[in-house]
MISEFI-655334 format. One record per residue (C-alpha): residue number from 1; chain; z, y, x. Coordinates in nm, 2 decimals, decimal comma. Each point is the difference from the previous one (the first is absolute). Layout:
// MISEFI-655334
TIFI	pos	unit	up	north	east
TIFI	NUM	A	Z	Y	X
...
This chain:
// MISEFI-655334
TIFI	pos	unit	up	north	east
TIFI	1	A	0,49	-1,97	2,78
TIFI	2	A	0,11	0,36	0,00
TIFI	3	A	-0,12	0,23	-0,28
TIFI	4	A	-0,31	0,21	0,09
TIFI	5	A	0,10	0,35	0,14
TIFI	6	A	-0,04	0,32	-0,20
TIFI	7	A	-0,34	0,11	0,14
TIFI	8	A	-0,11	-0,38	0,00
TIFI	9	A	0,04	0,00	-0,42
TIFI	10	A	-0,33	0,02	-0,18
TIFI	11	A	0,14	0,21	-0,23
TIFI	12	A	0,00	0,37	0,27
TIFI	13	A	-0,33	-0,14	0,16
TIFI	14	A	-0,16	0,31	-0,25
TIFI	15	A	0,24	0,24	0,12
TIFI	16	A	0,02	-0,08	0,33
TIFI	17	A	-0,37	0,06	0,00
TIFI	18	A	0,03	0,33	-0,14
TIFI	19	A	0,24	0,08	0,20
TIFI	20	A	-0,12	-0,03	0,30
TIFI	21	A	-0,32	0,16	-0,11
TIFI	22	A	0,24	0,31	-0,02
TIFI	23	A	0,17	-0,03	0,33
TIFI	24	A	-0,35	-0,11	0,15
TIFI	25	A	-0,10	0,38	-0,14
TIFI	26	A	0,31	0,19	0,10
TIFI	27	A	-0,03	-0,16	0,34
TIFI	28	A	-0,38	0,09	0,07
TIFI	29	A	-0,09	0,25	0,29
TIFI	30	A	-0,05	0,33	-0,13
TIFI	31	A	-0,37	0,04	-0,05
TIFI	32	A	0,01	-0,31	-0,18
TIFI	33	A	0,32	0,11	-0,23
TIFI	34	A	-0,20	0,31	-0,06
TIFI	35	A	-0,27	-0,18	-0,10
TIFI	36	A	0,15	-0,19	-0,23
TIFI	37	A	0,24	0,22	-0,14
TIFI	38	A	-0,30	0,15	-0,20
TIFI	39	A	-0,11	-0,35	-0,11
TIFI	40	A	0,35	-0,15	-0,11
TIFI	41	A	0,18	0,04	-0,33
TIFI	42	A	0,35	-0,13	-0,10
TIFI	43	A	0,10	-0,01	-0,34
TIFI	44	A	0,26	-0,18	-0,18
TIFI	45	A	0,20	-0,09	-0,29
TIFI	46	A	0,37	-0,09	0,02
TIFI	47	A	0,31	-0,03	-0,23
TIFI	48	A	0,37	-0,07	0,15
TIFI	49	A	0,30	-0,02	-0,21
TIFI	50	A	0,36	-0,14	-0,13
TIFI	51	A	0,08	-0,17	-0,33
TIFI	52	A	0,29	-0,10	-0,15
TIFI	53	A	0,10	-0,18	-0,38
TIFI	54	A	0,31	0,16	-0,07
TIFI	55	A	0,13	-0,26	-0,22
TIFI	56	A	-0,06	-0,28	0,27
TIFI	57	A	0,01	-0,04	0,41
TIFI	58	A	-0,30	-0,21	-0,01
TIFI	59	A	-0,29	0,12	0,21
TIFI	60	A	-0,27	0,16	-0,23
TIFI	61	A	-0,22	0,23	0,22
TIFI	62	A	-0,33	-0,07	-0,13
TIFI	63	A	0,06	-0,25	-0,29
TIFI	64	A	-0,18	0,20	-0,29
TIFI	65	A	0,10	0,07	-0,34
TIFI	66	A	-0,34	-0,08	-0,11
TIFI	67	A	-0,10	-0,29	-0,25
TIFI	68	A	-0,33	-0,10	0,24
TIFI	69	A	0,17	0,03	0,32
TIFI	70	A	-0,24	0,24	0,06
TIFI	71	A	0,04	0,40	0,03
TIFI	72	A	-0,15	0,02	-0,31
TIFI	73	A	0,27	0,16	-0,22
TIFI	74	A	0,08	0,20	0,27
TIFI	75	A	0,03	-0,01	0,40
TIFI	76	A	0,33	0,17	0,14
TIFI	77	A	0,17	-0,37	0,06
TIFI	78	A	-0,26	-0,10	0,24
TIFI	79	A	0,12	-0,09	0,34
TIFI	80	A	-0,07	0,16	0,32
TIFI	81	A	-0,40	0,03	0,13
TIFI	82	A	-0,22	0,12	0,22
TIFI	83	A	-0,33	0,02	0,05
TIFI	84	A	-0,15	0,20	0,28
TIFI	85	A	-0,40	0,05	0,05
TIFI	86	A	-0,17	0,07	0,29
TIFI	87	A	-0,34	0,12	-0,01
TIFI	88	A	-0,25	0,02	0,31
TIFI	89	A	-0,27	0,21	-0,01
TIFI	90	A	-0,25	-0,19	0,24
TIFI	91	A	-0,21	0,27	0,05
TIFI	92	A	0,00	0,35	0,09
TIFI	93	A	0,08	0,23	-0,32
TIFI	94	A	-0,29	0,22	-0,07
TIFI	95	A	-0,07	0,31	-0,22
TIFI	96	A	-0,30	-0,14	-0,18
TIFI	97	A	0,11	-0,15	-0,33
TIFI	98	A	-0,34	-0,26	0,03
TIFI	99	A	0,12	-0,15	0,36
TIFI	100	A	0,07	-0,37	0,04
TIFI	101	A	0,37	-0,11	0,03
TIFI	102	A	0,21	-0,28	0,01
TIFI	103	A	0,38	-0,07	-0,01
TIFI	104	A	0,22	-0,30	0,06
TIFI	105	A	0,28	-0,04	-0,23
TIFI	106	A	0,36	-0,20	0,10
TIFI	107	A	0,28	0,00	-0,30
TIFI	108	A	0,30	-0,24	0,06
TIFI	109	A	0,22	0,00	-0,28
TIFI	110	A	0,43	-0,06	0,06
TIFI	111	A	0,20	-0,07	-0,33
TIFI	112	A	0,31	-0,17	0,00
TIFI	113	A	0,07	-0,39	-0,11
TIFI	114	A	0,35	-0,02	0,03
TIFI	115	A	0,29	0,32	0,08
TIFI	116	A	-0,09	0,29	0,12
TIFI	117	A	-0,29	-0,06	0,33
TIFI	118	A	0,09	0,34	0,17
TIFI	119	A	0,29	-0,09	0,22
TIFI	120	A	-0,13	-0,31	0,14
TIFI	121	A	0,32	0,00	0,22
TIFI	122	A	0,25	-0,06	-0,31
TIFI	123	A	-0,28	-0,21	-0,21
TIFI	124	A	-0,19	-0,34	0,06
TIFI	125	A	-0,32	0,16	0,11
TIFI	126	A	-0,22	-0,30	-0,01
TIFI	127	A	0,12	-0,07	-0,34
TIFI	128	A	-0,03	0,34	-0,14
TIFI	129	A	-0,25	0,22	0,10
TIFI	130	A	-0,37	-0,14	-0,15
TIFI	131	A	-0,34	0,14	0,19
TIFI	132	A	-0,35	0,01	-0,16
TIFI	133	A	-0,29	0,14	0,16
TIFI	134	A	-0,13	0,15	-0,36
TIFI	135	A	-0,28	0,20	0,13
TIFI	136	A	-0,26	-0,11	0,30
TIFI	137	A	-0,35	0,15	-0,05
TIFI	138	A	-0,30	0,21	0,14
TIFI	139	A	-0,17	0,27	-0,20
TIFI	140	A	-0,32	0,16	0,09
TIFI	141	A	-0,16	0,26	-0,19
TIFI	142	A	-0,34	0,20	-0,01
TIFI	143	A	-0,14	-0,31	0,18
TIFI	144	A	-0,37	-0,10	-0,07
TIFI	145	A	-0,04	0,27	-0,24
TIFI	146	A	0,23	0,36	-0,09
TIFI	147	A	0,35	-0,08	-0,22
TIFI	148	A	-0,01	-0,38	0,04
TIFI	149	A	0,31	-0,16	0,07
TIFI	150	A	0,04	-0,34	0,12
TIFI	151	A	0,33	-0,20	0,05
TIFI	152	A	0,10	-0,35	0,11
TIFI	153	A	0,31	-0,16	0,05
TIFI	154	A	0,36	0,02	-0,26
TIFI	155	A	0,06	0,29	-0,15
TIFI	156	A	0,22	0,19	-0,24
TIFI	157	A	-0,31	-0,01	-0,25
TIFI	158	A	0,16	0,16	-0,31
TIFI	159	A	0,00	0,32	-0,15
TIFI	160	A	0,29	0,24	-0,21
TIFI	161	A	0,34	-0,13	-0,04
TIFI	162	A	0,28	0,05	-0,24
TIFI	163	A	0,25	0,08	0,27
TIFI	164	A	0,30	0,05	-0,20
TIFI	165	A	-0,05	-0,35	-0,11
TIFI	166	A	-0,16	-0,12	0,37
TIFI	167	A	-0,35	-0,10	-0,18
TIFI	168	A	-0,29	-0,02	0,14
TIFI	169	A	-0,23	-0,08	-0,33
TIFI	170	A	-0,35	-0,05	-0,14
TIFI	171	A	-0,19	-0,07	0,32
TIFI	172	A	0,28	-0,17	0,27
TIFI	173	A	-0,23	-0,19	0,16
TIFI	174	A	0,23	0,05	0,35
TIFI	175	A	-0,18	-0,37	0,19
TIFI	176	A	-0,21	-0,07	0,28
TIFI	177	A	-0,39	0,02	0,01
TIFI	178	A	-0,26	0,27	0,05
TIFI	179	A	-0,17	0,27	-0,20
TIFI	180	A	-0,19	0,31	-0,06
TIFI	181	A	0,00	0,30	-0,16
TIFI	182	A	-0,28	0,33	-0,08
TIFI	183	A	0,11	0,28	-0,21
TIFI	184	A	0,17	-0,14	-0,31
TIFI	185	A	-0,11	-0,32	0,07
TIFI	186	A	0,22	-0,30	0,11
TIFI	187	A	-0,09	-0,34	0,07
TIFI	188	A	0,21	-0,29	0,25
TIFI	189	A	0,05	-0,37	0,00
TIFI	190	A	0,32	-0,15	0,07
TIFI	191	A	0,16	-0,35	0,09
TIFI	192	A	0,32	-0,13	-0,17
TIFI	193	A	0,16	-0,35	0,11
TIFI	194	A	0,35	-0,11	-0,03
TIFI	195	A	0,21	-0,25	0,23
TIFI	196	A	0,17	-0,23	-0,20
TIFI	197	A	-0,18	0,10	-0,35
TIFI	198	A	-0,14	-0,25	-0,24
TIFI	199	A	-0,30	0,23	-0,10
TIFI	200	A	-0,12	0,00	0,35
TIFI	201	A	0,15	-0,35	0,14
TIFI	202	A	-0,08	-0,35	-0,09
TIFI	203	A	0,21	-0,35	0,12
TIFI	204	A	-0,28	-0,25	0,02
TIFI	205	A	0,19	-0,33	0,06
TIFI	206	A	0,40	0,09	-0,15
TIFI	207	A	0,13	0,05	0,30
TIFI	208	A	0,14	0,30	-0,06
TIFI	209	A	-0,22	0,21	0,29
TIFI	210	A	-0,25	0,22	-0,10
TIFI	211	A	-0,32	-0,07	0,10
TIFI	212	A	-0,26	0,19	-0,13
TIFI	213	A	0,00	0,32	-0,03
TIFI	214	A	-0,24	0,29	-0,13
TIFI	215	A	0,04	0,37	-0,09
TIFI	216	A	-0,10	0,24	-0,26
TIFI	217	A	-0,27	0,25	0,04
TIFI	218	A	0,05	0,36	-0,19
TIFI	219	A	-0,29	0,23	-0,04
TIFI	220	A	0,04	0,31	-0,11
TIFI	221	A	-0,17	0,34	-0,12
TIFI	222	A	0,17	0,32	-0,08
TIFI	223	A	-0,15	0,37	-0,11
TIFI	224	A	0,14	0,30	-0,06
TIFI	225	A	-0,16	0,32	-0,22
TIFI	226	A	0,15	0,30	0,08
TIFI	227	A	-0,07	0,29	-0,29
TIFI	228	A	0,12	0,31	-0,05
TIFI	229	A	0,36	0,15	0,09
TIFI	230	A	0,14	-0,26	0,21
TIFI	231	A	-0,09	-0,30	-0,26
TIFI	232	A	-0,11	-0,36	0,11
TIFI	233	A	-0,09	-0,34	-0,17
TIFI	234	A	0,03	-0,27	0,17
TIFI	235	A	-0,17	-0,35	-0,02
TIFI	236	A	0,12	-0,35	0,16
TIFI	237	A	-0,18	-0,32	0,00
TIFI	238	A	0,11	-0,33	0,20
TIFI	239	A	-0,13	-0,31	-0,04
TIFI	240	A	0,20	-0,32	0,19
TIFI	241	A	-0,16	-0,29	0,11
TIFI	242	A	0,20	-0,37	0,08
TIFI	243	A	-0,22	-0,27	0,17
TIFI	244	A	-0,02	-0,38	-0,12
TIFI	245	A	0,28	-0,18	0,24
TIFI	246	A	-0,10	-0,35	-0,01
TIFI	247	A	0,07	-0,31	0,24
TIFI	248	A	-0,16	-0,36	-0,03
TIFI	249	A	0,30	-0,30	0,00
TIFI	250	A	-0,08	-0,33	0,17
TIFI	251	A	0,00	-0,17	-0,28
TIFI	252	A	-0,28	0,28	-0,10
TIFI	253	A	0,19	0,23	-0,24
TIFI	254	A	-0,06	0,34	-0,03
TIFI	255	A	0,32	0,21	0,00
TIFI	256	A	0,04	0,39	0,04
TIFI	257	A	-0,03	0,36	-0,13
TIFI	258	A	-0,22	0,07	-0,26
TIFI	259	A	-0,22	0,36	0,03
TIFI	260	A	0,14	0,33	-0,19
TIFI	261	A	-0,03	0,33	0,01
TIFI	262	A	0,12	0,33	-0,24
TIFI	263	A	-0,08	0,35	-0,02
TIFI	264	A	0,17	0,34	-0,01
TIFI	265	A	-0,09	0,32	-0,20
TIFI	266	A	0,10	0,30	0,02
TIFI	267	A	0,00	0,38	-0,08
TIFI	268	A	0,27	0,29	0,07
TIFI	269	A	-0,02	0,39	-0,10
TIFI	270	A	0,12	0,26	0,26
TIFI	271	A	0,10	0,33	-0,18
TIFI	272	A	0,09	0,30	0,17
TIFI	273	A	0,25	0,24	-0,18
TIFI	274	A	0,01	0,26	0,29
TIFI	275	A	0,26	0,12	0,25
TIFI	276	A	-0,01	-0,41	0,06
TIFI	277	A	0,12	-0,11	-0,31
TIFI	278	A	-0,19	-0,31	-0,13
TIFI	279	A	-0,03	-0,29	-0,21
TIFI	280	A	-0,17	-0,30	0,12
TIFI	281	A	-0,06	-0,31	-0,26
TIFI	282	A	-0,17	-0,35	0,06
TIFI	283	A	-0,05	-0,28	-0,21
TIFI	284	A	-0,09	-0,35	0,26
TIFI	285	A	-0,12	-0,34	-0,17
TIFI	286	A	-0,04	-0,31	0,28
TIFI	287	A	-0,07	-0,35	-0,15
TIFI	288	A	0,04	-0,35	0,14
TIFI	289	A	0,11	0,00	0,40
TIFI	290	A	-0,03	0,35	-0,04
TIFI	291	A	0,28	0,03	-0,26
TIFI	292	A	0,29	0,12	0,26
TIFI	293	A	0,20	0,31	-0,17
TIFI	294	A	0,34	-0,12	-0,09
TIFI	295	A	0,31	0,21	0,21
TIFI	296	A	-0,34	0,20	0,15
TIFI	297	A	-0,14	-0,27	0,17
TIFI	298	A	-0,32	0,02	0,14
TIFI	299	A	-0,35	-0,18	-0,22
TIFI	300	A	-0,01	-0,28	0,27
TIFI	301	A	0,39	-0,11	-0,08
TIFI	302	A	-0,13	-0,23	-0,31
TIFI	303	A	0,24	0,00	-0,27
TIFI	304	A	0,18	-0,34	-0,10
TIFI	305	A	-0,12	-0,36	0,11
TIFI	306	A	-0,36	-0,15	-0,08
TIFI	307	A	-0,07	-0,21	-0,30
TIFI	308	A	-0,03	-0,38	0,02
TIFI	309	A	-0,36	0,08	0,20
TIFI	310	A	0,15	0,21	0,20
TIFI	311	A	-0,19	0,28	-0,12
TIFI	312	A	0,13	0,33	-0,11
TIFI	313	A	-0,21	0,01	-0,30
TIFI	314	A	0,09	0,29	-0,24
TIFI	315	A	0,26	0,15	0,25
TIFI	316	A	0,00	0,37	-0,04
TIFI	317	A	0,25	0,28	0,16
TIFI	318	A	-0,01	0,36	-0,17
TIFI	319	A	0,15	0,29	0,14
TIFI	320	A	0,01	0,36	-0,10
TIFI	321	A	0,17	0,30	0,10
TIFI	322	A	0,06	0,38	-0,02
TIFI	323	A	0,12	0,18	0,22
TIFI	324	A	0,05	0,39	0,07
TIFI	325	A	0,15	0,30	0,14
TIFI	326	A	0,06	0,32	-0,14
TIFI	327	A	0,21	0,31	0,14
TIFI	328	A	0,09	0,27	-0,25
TIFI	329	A	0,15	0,25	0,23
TIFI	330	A	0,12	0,02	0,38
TIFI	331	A	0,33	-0,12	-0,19
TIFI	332	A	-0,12	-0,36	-0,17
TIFI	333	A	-0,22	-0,26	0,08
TIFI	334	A	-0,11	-0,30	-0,25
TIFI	335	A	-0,14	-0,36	0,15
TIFI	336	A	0,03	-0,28	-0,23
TIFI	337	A	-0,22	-0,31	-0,04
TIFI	338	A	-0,05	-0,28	-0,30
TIFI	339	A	-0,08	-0,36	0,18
TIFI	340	A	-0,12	-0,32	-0,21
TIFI	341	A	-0,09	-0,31	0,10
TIFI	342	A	-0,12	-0,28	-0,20
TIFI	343	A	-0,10	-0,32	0,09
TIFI	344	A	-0,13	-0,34	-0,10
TIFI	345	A	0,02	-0,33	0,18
TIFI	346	A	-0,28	-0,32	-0,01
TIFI	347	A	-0,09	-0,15	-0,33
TIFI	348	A	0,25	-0,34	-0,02
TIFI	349	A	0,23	0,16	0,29
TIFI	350	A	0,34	0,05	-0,03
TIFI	351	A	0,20	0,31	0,03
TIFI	352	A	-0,36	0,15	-0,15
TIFI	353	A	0,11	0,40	-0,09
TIFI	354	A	0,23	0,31	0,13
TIFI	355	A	0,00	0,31	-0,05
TIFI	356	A	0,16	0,30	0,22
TIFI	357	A	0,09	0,36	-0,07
TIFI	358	A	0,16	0,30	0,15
TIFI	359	A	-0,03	0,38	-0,10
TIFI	360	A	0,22	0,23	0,21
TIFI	361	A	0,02	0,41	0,08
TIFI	362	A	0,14	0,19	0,28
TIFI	363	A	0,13	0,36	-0,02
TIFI	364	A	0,03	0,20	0,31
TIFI	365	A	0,21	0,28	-0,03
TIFI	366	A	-0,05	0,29	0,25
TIFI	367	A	0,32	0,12	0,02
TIFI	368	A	-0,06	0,18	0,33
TIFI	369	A	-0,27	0,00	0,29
TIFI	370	A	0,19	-0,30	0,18
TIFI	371	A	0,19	-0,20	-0,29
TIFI	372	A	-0,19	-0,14	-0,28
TIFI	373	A	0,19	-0,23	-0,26
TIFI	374	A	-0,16	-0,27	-0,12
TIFI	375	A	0,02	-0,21	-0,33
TIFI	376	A	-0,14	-0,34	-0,06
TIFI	377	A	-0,02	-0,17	-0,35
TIFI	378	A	-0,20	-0,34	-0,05
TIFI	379	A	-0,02	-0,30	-0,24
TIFI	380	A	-0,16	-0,31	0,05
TIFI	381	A	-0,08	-0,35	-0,16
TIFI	382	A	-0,12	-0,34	0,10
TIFI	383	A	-0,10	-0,31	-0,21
TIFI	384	A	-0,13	-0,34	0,12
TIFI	385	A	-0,11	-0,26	-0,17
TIFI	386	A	0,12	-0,01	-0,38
TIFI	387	A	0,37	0,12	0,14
TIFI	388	A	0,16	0,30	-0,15
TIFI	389	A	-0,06	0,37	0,17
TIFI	390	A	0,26	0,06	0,29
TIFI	391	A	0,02	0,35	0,03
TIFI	392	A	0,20	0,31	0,23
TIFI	393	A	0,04	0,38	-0,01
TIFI	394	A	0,09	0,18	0,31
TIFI	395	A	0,18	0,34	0,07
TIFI	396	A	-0,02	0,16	0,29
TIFI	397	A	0,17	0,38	0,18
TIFI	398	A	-0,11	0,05	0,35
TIFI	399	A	0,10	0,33	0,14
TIFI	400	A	-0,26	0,03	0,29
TIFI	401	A	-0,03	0,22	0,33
TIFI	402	A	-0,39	0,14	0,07
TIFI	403	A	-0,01	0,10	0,40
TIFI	404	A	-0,32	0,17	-0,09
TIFI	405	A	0,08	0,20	-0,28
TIFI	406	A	-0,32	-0,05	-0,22
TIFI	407	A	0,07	-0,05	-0,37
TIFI	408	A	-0,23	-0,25	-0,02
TIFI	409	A	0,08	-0,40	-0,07
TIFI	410	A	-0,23	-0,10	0,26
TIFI	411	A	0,22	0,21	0,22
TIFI	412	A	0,14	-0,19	0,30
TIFI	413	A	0,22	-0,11	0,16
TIFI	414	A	0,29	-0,09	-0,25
TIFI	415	A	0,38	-0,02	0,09
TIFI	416	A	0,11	-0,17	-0,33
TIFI	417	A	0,31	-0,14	-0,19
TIFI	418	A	-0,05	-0,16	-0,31
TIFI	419	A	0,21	-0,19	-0,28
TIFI	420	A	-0,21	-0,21	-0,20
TIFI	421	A	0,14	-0,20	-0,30
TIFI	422	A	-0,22	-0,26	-0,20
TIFI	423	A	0,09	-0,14	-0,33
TIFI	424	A	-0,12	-0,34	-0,07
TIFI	425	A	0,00	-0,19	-0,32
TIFI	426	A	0,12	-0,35	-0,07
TIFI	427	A	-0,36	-0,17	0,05
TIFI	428	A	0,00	0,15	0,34
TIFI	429	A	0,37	-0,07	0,11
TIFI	430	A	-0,05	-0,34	-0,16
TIFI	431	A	-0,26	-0,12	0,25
TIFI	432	A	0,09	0,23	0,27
TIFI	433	A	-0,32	0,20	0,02
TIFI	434	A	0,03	0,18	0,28
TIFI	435	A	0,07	-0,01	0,35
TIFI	436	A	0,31	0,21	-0,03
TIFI	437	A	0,12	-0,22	-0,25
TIFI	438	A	-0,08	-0,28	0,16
TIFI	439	A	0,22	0,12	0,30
TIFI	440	A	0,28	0,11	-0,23
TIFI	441	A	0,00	-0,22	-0,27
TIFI	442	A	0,03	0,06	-0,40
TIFI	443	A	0,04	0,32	-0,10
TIFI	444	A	-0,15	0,27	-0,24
TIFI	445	A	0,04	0,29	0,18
TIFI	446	A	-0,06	0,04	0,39
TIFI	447	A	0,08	0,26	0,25
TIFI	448	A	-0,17	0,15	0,33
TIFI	449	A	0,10	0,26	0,24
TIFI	450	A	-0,18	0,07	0,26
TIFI	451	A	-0,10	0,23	0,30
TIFI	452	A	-0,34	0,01	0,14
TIFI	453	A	-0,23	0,24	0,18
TIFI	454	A	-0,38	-0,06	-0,06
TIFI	455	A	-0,26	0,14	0,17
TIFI	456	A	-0,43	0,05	0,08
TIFI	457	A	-0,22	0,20	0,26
C-alpha cells in the first residue's frame, strides 16, 4: 500500500481547513470581500530560527536547557511555532457598545517534531511538521441580557503569562466545554478524557484493549475585584469530578474505577506600578485529581500514580509565582519571575513528592530606537522522590534588532542572535536532566547559539 499523500495526512486536515477559509475569502466577489473584510481578523504568533552547540554537530534546535523540559527556566531554545487565529465577526459591527455579537474562532497550531518543518522540500514533511487545531469556538456576547458573554467550543481559556519563561499560570484551564461570563464574573464547565490513560480507561477481561472508558468533568468559578489604580484580586475555584467505571464478569465480579474527585483554590493580586510596570503574585492549592502542577502542568494532569484503591487520596499540587515588570527609564527594562512547584503523590504510591523551581530576570537594554540588547540570567532546581536536587544556571547575550523602534519588551517583531550557556551540576549531568543533555550526553557546562526572529500582530 502506498503511503497516504501530503494533503491526505491527518495531521494538515486543521490547516488545510484554515487555509482554504483564507483563499475561500481572498477569492470572494467583491461585495462579498467587502463585506467581509470588515468582519475578518488575522492575528498570529510565530517564531523561526537556527541553532547550533558549538562544541558538538548534533542537531539541538529546540532541545532545552531546562530541568522540566519545559520553558520554565527560560524559553529562547524552543523550536519553531506558529499559531495563526482567525476571528469572524458573524454579524455586522455596530457602534452601540450593548448590541448582540458573535464570533467564530479557528487556531491551528504548527511546531516542529523533528528538523526544522519550514522547507518541506529538504525535510521529511510528514514526519516533521505536527498540526493541532488549539482553538475552535463561538462567542456571543450581550445576548439575553447587556455584557453577558457566552462561549462554547475549545478555547485558549487562560489568563497572563510569564512569557519570558512561556507560562501560562494560575488559571490554564486551555480545554474544551462551554461557559459564561458577566462583569467580573466567570463561570464554565469543561470535559477532560485521555486515549490510552489509566485514570480514564479500564481493561475488563486482561486482554490488553481498553474497554471502558469515562471522562472527567471540571467545573469552574473565577472573579475578579478591580480597586483603585489599576489593582485586581483574583479568585479561582474548580472542583473535578470522576464517575464510578464499573463492569459485571460472567462469573459475576465486579471490576472497575472507583469515583474521585479534587478541588482547586485559588487567589492572585494584580498591582499596577504605572507607565505598565507591574507585579502580579498567586499562590494555587489543587488536591486529589486536581493536584496537576509539576513542570506547569495543568490541575487535571494528576500528579503520580493512585494508591492500592486507585484513589488519589491526599494528592496535592502547589504552585506559586511572582512575576513583574518594571522600566526605570526609556534606557532599562526589568522582567523577572520566581516559579515553585510542589507536589505530593497518593498515600502508599510510589514516586509520592517533587518539587520544581525556577527564578529568572531579563534586562533589556535600549541602546538605540532599533537595537535593544538583551540579557538573560536564570537558576533552576528539580527533586523527585527522596533523590537529591538536580539543579542549572543559565547565561544568556542576545543582541536584538526592533523594526519598530519602541523601547518597549513587548515590542515586536524581534530579529535576534543569542548565546546562551547553562551550567549544570553533577546531580543534573549525572541523570541527564535535560533534553539538551539528553541529546549531547554528560557534561556540566552546555552551549547554544542561535538565530531567530519572533514575532506578533
Amino acid at each position: 500500500m502506498n503511503p497516504p499523500g501530503i494533503l491526505e495526512h491527518p495531521r494538515v486536515h486543521g490547516a488545510c481547513f484554515a487555509l482554504c477559509l483564507l483563499v475561500l475569502l481572498a477569492e470572494s466577489p467583491p461585495a462579498s470581500a467587502s463585506l467581509l473584510a470588515d468582519r475578518l481578523e488575522l492575528t498570529m504568533y510565530g517564531r523561526v530560527g537556527l541553532a547550533w552547540a558549538p562544541n558538538s554537530g548534533r542537531f539541538i534546535q529546540g532541545r532545552t536547557f531546562n530541568l522540566t523540559e519545559s520553558a520554565i527556566g527560560g524559553r529562547l531554545e524552543e523550536g519553531d511555532y506558529l499559531e495563526p487565529t482567525i476571528r469572524l465577526h458573524m454579524f455586522e459591527k455596530s457602534e452601540d457598545p450593548a448590541a448582540p455579537y458573535a464570533d467564530m474562532v479557528l487556531t491551528p497550531a504548527m511546531y516542529a517534531r523533528n528538523g526544522l518543518f519550514i522547507g518541506i522540500f529538504s525535510n521529511r514533511f510528514t514526519d516533521t511538521l505536527q498540526i493541532e487545531l488549539f482553538q475552535a469556538y463561538v462567542e456571543a456576547g450581550n445576548v439575553l441580557i447587556p455584557r453577558l458573554k457566552l462561549w462554547a467550543g475549545a478555547r485558549f481559556y487562560r489568563g497572563t503569562d510569564v512569557h519570558i519563561a512561556d507560562y501560562f499560570y494560575f488559571n490554564n484551564l486551555t480545554g474544551q466545554g462551554v461557559g459564561a461570563a458577566y462583569g467580573p464574573l466567570d463561570v464554565a464547565v469543561l470535559l477532560q478524557t485521555s486515549g490510552t490513560g489509566a485514570q480514564y480507561n479500564f481493561d475488563v477481561d486482561g486482554d490488553g484493549d481498553l474497554d471502558l472508558r469515562r471522562q472527567r468533568t471540571v467545573f469552574v468559578g473565577q472573579y475578579v475585584h478591580k480597586v483603585e489604580a489599576g489593582h485586581s484580586l483574583h479568585l479561582l475555584g474548580e472542583l473535578h469530578l470522576l464517575p464510578e467505571l464499573q463492569a459485571r464478569l460472567e462469573t459475576g465480579e465486579e471490576v472497575g474505577l472507583p469515583s474521585d474527585f479534587g478541588w482547586v483554590a485559588g487567589v492572585k493580586a494584580h498591582f499596577s506600578l504605572g507607565k505598565d510596570n507591574f507585579n502580579d503574585v498567586s499562590v494555587r492549592y489543587g488536591s486529589s485529581i486536581a493536584s496537576g502542577s509539576r513542570a506547569g502542568a495543568q490541575t487535571w494532569v494528576s500528579f503520580g500514580l493512585p494508591g492500592e484503591d486507585r484513589l488519589y487520596a491526599d494528592a496535592a499540587g502547589v504552585e506559586v509565582v511572582d512575576h513583574f515588570l518594571y522600566n526605570f527609564s526609556s534606557l532599562l527594562s526589568l522582567n523577572a519571575y520566581g516559579i515553585l512547584h510542589w507536589n505530593q503523590g497518593a498515600r502508599e504510591a510510589p514516586s509520592p513528592r517533587s518539587i520544581d523551581f525556577a527564578v529568572g530576570a531579563r534586562s533589556t537594554l535600549y541602546l538605540a530606537d532599533q537595537f535593544h540588547l538583551i540579557n538573560e540570567a536564570t537558576f533552576q532546581g528539580l527533586r523527585t522522590g527522596s533523590g537529591p536536587m538536580a539543579t542549572a544556571v543559565k547565561l544568556t547575550l542576545m543582541p536584538t534588532i526592533v523594526p519598530s523602534g519602541l523601547r518597549s519588551v513587548w515590542a515586536r517583531p524581534h530579529l535576534r542572535l543569542f548565546y546562551t550557556v547553562a551550567f549544570y551540576d553533577d546531580d543534573a549531568v549525572a541523570g541527564l536532566v535535560s533534553r539538551y543533555l539528553q541529546t549531547i550526553g554528560p557534561t556540566s557546562v552546555g552551549h547554544y547559539l542561535g538565530a531567530r526572529v519572533e514575532w506578533w500582530f
